[in-house]
KEZATOR-39902 format. One record per residue (C-alpha): x negated, y negated, z; residue in one letter. Coordinates in steps of 0.05 Angstrom, whole numbers, plus 5000, padded with zeros to 4 digits. Layout:
KEZATOR-39902
XYZA
...
//
This chain:
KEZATOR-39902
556347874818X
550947604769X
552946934789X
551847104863X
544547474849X
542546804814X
544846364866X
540646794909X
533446784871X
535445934855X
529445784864X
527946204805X
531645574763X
530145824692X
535046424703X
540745874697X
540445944621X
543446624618X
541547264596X
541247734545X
537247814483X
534947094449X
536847044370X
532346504335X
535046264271X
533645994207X
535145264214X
539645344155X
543345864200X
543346314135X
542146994150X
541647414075X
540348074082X
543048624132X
538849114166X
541549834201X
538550504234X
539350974284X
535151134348X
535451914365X
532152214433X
526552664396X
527653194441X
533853274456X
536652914384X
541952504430X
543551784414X
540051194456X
544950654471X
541250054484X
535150104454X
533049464423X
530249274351X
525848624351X
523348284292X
517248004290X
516447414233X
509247424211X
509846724184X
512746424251X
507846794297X
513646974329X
520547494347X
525547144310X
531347654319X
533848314351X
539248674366X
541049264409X
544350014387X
551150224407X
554050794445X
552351254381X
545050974376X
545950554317X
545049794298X
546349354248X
543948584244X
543048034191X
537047694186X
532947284138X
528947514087X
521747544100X
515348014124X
516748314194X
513048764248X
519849174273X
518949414341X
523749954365X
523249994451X
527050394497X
526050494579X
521050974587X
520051174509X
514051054467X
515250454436X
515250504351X
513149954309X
513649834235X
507749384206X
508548964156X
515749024128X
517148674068X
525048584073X
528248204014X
534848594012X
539349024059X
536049634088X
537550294120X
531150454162X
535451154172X
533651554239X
527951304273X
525551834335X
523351614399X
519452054456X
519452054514X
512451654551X
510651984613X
506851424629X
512250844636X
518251364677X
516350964741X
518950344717X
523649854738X
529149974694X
529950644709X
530550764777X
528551504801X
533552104825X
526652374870X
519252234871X
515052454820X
508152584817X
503052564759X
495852724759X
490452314724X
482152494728X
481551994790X
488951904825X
495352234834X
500851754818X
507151754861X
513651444825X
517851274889X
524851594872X
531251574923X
527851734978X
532851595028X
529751475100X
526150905071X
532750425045X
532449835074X
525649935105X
518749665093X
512449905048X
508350185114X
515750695113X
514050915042X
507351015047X
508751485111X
512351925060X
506952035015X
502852685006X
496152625039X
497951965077X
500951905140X
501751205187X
500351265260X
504650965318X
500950175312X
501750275235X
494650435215X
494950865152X
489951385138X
488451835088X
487052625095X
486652305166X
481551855147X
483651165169X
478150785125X
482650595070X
483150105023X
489449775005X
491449434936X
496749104911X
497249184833X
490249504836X
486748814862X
486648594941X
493248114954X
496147684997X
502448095002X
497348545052X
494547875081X
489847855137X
492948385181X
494548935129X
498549325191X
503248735200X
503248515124X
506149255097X
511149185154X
514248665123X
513648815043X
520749185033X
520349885010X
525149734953X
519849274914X
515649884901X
515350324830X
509750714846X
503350864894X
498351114877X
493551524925X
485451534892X
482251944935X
476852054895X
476051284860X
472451184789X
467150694784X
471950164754X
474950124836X
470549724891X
466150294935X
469450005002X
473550495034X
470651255051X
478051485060X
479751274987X
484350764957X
491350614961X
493950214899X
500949964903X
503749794848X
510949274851X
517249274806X
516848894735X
521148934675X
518648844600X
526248904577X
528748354550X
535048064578X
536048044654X
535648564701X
534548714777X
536448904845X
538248624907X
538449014983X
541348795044X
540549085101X
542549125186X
540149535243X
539449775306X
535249565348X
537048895316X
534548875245X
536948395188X
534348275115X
534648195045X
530848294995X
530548454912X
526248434855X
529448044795X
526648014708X
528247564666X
525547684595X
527247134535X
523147204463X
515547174480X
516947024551X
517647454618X
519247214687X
519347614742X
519547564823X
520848014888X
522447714949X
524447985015X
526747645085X
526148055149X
526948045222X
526248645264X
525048655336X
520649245355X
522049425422X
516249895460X
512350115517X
505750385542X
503450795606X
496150865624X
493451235691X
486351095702X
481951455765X
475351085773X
470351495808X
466751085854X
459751485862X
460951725930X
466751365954X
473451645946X
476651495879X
481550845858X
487050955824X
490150395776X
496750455738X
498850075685X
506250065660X
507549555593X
513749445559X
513248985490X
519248635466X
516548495390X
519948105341X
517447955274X
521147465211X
516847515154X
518147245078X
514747445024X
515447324950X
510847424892X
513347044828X
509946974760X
510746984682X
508747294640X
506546964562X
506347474510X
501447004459X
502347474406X
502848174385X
495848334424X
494147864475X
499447654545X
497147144595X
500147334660X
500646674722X
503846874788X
504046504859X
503947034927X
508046704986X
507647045053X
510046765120X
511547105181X
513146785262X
512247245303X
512647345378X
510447865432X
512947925506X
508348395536X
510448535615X
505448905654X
506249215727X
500449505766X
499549915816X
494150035858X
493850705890X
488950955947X
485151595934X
492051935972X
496451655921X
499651155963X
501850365937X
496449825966X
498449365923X
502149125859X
501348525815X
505348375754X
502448005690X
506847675636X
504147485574X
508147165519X
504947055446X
507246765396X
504046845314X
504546505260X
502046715193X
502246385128X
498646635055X
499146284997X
495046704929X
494346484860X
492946874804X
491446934731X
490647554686X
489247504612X
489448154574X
487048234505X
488848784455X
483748944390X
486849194327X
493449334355X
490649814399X
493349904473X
486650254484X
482049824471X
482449204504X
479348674549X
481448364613X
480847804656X
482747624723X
482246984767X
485047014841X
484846474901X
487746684955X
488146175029X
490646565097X
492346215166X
493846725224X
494946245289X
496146605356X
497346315422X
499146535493X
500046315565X
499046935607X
501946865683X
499047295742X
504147415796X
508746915765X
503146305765X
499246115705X
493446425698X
490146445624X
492346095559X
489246415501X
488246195426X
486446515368X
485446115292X
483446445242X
482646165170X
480346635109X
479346355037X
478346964978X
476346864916X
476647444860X
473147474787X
473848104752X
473448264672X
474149014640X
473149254572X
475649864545X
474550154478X
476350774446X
470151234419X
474151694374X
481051994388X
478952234449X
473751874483X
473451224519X
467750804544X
468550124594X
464549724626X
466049124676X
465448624729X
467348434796X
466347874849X
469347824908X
467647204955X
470847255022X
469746745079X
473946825158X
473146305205X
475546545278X
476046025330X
477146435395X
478946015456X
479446375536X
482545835597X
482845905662X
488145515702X
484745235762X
489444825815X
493744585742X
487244465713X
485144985650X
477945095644X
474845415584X
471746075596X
465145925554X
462646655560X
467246905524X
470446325475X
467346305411X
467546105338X
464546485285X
464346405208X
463747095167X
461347075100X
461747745047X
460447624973X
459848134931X
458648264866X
458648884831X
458449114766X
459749774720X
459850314672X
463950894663X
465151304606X
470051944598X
472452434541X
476652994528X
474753624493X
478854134452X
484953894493X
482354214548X
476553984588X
477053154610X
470652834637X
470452164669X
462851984692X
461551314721X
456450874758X
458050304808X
452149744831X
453749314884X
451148754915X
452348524983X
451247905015X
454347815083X
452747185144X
454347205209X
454146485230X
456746435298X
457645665317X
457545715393X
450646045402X
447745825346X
445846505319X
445646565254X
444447315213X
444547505137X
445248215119X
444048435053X
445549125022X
444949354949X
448250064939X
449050474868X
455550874873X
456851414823X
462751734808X
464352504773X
470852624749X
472353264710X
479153674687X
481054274659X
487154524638X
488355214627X
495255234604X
501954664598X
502654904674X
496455094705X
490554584722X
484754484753X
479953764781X
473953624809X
470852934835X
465452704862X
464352014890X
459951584940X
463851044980X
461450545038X
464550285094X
463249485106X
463349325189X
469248735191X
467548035224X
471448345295X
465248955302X
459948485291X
461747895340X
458147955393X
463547545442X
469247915484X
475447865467X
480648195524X
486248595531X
487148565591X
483048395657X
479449015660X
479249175596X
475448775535X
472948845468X
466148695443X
463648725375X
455748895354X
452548485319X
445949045302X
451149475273X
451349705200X
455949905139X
456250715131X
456351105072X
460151705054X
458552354990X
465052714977X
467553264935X
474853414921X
476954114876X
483954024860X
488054604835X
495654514805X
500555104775X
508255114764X
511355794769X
518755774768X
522055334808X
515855264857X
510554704838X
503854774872X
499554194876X
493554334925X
486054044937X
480154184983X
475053695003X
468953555042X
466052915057X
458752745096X
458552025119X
451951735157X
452351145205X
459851355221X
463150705267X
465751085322X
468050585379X
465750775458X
468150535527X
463050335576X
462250135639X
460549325637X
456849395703X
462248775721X
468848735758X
475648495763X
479648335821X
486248615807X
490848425867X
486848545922X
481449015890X
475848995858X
474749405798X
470449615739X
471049205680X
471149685613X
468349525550X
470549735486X
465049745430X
463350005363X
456750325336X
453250805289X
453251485309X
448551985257X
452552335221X
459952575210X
462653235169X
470253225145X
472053785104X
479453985097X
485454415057X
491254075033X
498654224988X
504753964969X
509754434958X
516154304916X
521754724904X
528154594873X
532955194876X
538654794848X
540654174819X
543153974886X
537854214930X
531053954935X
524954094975X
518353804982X
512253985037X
506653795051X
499954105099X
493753765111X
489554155151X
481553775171X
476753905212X
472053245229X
465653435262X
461752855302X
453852895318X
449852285350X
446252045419X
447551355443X
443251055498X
441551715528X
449451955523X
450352475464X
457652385428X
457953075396X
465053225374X
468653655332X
474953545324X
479954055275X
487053715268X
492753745213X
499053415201X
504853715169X
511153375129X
517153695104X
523153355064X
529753685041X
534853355002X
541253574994X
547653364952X
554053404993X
560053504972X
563252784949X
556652664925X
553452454986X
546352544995X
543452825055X
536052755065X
531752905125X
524152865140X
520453255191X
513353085208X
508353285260X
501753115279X
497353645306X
491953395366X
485553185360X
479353055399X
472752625400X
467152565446X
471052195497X
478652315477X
484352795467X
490552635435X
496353045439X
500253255379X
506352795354X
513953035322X
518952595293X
523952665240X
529052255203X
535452305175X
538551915123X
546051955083X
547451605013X
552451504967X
553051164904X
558150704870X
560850394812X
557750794761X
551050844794X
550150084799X
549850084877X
548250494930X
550450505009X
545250835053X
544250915135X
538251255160X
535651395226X
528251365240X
525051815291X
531552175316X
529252415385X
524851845402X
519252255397X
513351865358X
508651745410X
501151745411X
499152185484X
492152175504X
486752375557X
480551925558X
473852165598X
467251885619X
462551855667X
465551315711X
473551375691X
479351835675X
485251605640X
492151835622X
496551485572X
502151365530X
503750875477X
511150785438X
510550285389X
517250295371X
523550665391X
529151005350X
532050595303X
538250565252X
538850185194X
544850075142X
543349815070X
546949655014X
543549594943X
546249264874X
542849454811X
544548954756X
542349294680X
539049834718X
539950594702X
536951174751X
532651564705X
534652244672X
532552854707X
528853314643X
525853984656X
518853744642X
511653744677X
511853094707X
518453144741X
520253404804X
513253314832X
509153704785X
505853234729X
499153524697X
495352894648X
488152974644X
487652374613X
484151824642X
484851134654X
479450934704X
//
């Protein structure tokens, strides 16, 4: 099987050596003086079998031997005589070292105690029974566990299983319903999201995730972009020496294929690591819209527009590196982001026209065929420096290029003739400096400071043709080509303590500068924007008991308008319906408070938060009349615009909880209610957009062990309506249902899940204005089933203990910015 896995990552050609943990001799292969112990659990005084001893020669610079304990946690290994650093690691223990040994004759280091670190349970090596949550000053930290409905699927499927976020029918996450989120990989921006962050998490797979993490109220160490928070994801990556990994294949239906695995290889000072995934997936779907256009005085037109999409996406994706570990206190980390996807669209569109009795006048059909190819390629460099042997206090570098194509093209046919080829190119270069020092004031105080740049430049070329007589002609009033420019840099100071055990404090402040130009080629406008913004940031914790906790933060955030709101060309949908950015419109800024309350009584964990959050010069996107028309078969009708701008003011305040309960060891359940009410104030060219809005969502998962040890997991979720100025959306069920069972000794794992079992995620909605009424309905994709089948090479699932941070209920005040 190891053969197989390696033949699988070959590209990865240093695993060919082997594994297992390196022993460097003495050239004179003389080895003097023997060396024993025993590694005990400290809480529960059981052996640990393979935990590993690692000798560190302070005369080489180097680990010049090691060894690993047996079944009864002991170990015994010759080495040389000399002065050592002994360093005693174990998955998800504190690691112990011994400074300084001098060793010149055989040695019983007797029982050495390890404890647990609350800090490392979501890694790699130890691969969750459930998801766990734990609670720092400025994040909650989700360790993904088996959550079932997600095997075999893709990163935008796990993060529609965390608390407080929840992904919409196109894929757009949001957070506490706020869809202005900002997504990380490894707590930087990353090619793995790419340029289209919607498509990009579709394709990550779910299994090269340890842990998200969900900052919804960010420290000043985090940019300010993003009012609905952050979402940092962090990937799979051993420190364990030796090899270890896992590999997932999967197959579905409607046709699905992939495979995917993350894969460690760690050998004396060196670690190399990489997750890859392949994937195709079609995504079939469909869309209904009813539109009445009132026509002043005339009897009404009716239009009605029936699409069916026949998606299908093949993406790869891998992220490889090494890491260097220099000495005792500094690692130098490289690593090279791959993504490329091809992907293709068949959208088929039938329209009817309808008189104002509701009888056919005519029908047209339009075909349009796209095809999409994307390709990101991301370097990076991270240099981390330790002081004093302390993990605390520390400085950091980090270096990242990153170079993004997304090429689409399309030949849309009217009636079965040619009549439009479209083309979109877009090219986006980033470049990331960022540095962060730490240091310790005390034992329980911590002050850091830091920098970050981030210089971002998107060209879109955007070409419109008409085919006239076999002859295309470009449509120069709407084809365009504009060059977007952001740098930012941004620097900051934070600083955070914890008194008596009791009461944390994090308090930070966050300048940034902006610099952003609009240079748009074809009109020869060109437009520099420049905003300088302080950002502070409050984060304070008390806990009253082992059990019982309580948060507060407070944090100022801004919202950035993207290249698309700004250019002021159309880009269309369809023939009566376009999109135009604004060019006069301007980033928004947001003040929110979150009080955060968390208690574990029993066998129920309550983890609970309410917020409120006052953002000025909200982007809240209109549809206007253009004062143009369309002829669509034989009738002439309005064209619509679609535009964003700055409306005054928006209020979001909300009530949320997770729930867990675990009445047994076989039983498990987990809830969570977000409940928000969003209200909307602002006048817009004499037309006021009041709105207030009050919507929730609700998520419930139970997991149950069957008998044969089959798991049985299902996931309800509903979306309660909403409503703005101009629309109402109808609320939205699904659910999922998902089976596992494991084999040979917990090594692998045979799942099948099915995702939305009554085909009932769809986003219903009435849209009103003064010249139209619409009616639709959008399915992005249907139900789907999906069998996978995962190998765990030196992996272990982790052991369930009866402490805070399992089951969903951590509680650590610390900090960690």
């Amino acid at each position: 099987m190891t053969k197989f896995l390696l033949s699988a990552f070959g590209f990865l050609s240093f695993l060919s050596f082997g594994y297992g943990l390196p022993v460097i001799t003495d050239p004179t292969g003389e080895k003097d003086i023997t060396i024993k112990g025993k590694i005990i659990d400290k809480e529960t005084n059981l052996p640990l079998e393979y935990a590993t001893i690692s000798f560190f020669s302070k005369r080489e610079n180097k680990v010049v031997d090691g060894c690993i304990t047996d079944a009864n946690g002991e170990f015994n290994i010759n080495i040389n005589k000399g002065v050592y650093n002994i360093v005693v690691e174990y998955i998800s223990y504190k690691k112990i070292t011994l400074l300084n040994k001098k060793l010149d004759g055989d040695v019983n280091l007797g029982v050495i105690f390890l404890e647990i670190d609350f800090e490392s349970l979501g890694e790699v090596e130890i691969i969750a029974e459930r998801t766990t949550v734990e609670l720092k000053l400025d994040k909650k930290i989700y360790n993904v566990g088996k959550d079932l409905t997600v095997r075999g699927g893709t990163v935008s499927d796990v993060l529609d299983n965390i608390p407080s976020v929840s992904v919409d029918v196109e894929g757009n996450v949001a957070v506490r319903g706020n869809d202005n989120v900002r997504i990380l990989i490894n707590g930087k921006p990353s090619g793995l999201v790419g340029l289209n962050s919607t498509d990009a998490l579709r394709q990550l797979p779910a299994d090269a995730i340890e842990r998200v993490e969900v900052i919804t109220s960010p420290s000043a160490r985090y940019d300010a972009e993003g009012t609905g928070g952050i979402l940092n994801i962090i990937l799979r990556r051993s420190k364990l020496q030796g090899l270890n990994g896992a590999i997932t294949v999967n197959s579905g239906y409607p046709k699905t294929a992939g495979v995917s695995g993350n894969i460690n290889y760690r050998t004396g000072d060196f670690n190399f690591f990489n997750t890859t995934g392949y994937d195709y997936r079609e995504y079939p779907g469909k869309s209904t819209t009813e539109t009445e256009y009132f026509n002043d005085s005339d009897p009404s037109t009716f239009i009605n527009e029936y699409r069916d999409f026949d998606r299908v996406r093949k993406g790869l994706s891998t992220n490889t590196g090494m890491e260097w570990y220099i000495n005792e206190t500094t690692s130098l980390t490289t690593s090279v982001v791959y993504r490329k996807s091809d992907n293709s669209s068949d959208s088929t569109n039938k329209i009817n026209e309808l008189d104002s009795a509701g009888n056919l006048i005519n029908q047209s059909f339009r075909f349009d065929p796209e095809t999409e190819d994307d390709k990101t390629i991301q370097y990076s460099l991270n240099l981390d420096k330790q002081f004093n042997g302390n993990s605390e206090h520390k400085l950091t570098f980090d270096f990242q290029f990153e170079n993004s194509n997304e090429d689409e093209f399309s030949i849309i046919s009217q009636d079965g003739d040619d009549a439009e080829r479209v083309q979109t190119l877009e090219a986006q270069k980033n470049i990331l400096l960022q540095t962060d020092y730490v240091v310790p004031i005390g034992e329980d105080s911590q002050f850091e400071l830091g920098y970050r740049g981030n210089f971002n430049e998107l060209d879109t070329d955007y070409s419109l043709e008409f085919n006239n007589n076999g002859t295309y002609i470009l449509d120069t009033d709407v084809s365009n080509n504009l060059i977007y420019r952001e740098y930012i840099n941004a620097v900051y100071t934070q600083f955070g303590s914890k008194i008596k055990g009791k009461f944390s404090y994090l308090l930070g402040l966050r300048m940034e500068d902006s610099r952003i130009t609009i240079n748009q080629l074809t009109s020869n406008d060109f437009e520099r924007k420049t905003y300088l913004g302080l950002f502070p940031t409050v984060n304070l914790g008390y806990e009253f008991s082992d059990k019982q906790s309580l948060m507060f933060g407070y944090n100022r955030r801004i919202s950035r308008p993207r290249s698309r709101f700004i250019n002021p060309f159309p880009s269309r949908s369809s023939a009566t319906n376009l999109f135009q950015g604004n060019p006069d419109i301007n980033p928004s800024y947001s003040n929110k408070v979150d009080l955060g309350y968390l208690n574990r009584f029993g066998k129920v964990i309550l983890n609970s938060s309410i917020y409120y959050e006052l953002a000025t010069d909200v982007f809240t996107f209109i549809s206007e009349d253009t004062g143009t028309t369309a002829i669509v078969g034989g009738t002439e009708v309005p064209v619509i615009r679609r535009t964003p701008i700055n409306l005054a003011t928006n209020d979001r305040y909300g009530f949320e909880f997770t729930l867990t309960y675990r009445p047994t060891q076989k039983w498990n359940l987990n809830a969570n209610f977000n409940l928000f009410q969003s209200n909307t104030k602002g006048d817009y060219n004499g037309t006021n957009y009041d709105a207030d809005n009050l919507s929730w969502f609700a998520r419930l998962n139970n997991k149950y062990t069957l008998p044969g040890k089959i798991d049985w997991q299902t996931r309800i979720f509903y979306m309660g309506p909403s409503e703005d100025a101009q629309n109402i959306r109808k609320g939205m069920f699904s659910t999922d249902l998902a089976f596992s069972k494991d084999f040979f000794g917990e090594s692998a794992s045979l799942a099948f899940n099915i995702s939305d079992l009554f085909n009932s995620r769809k986003r219903v909605m009435e849209s009103t204005t003064s010249t139209f009424y619409s009616d639709s309905e959008f399915q992005f994709r249907q139900r789907s089933f999906n069998l996978s089948f995962t190998y765990r090479f030196n992996q272990k699932k982790k052991q369930n203990r009866e402490r805070g941070n399992q089951e969903g209920g951590g509680m650590d005040m610390d900090f960690e910015g």
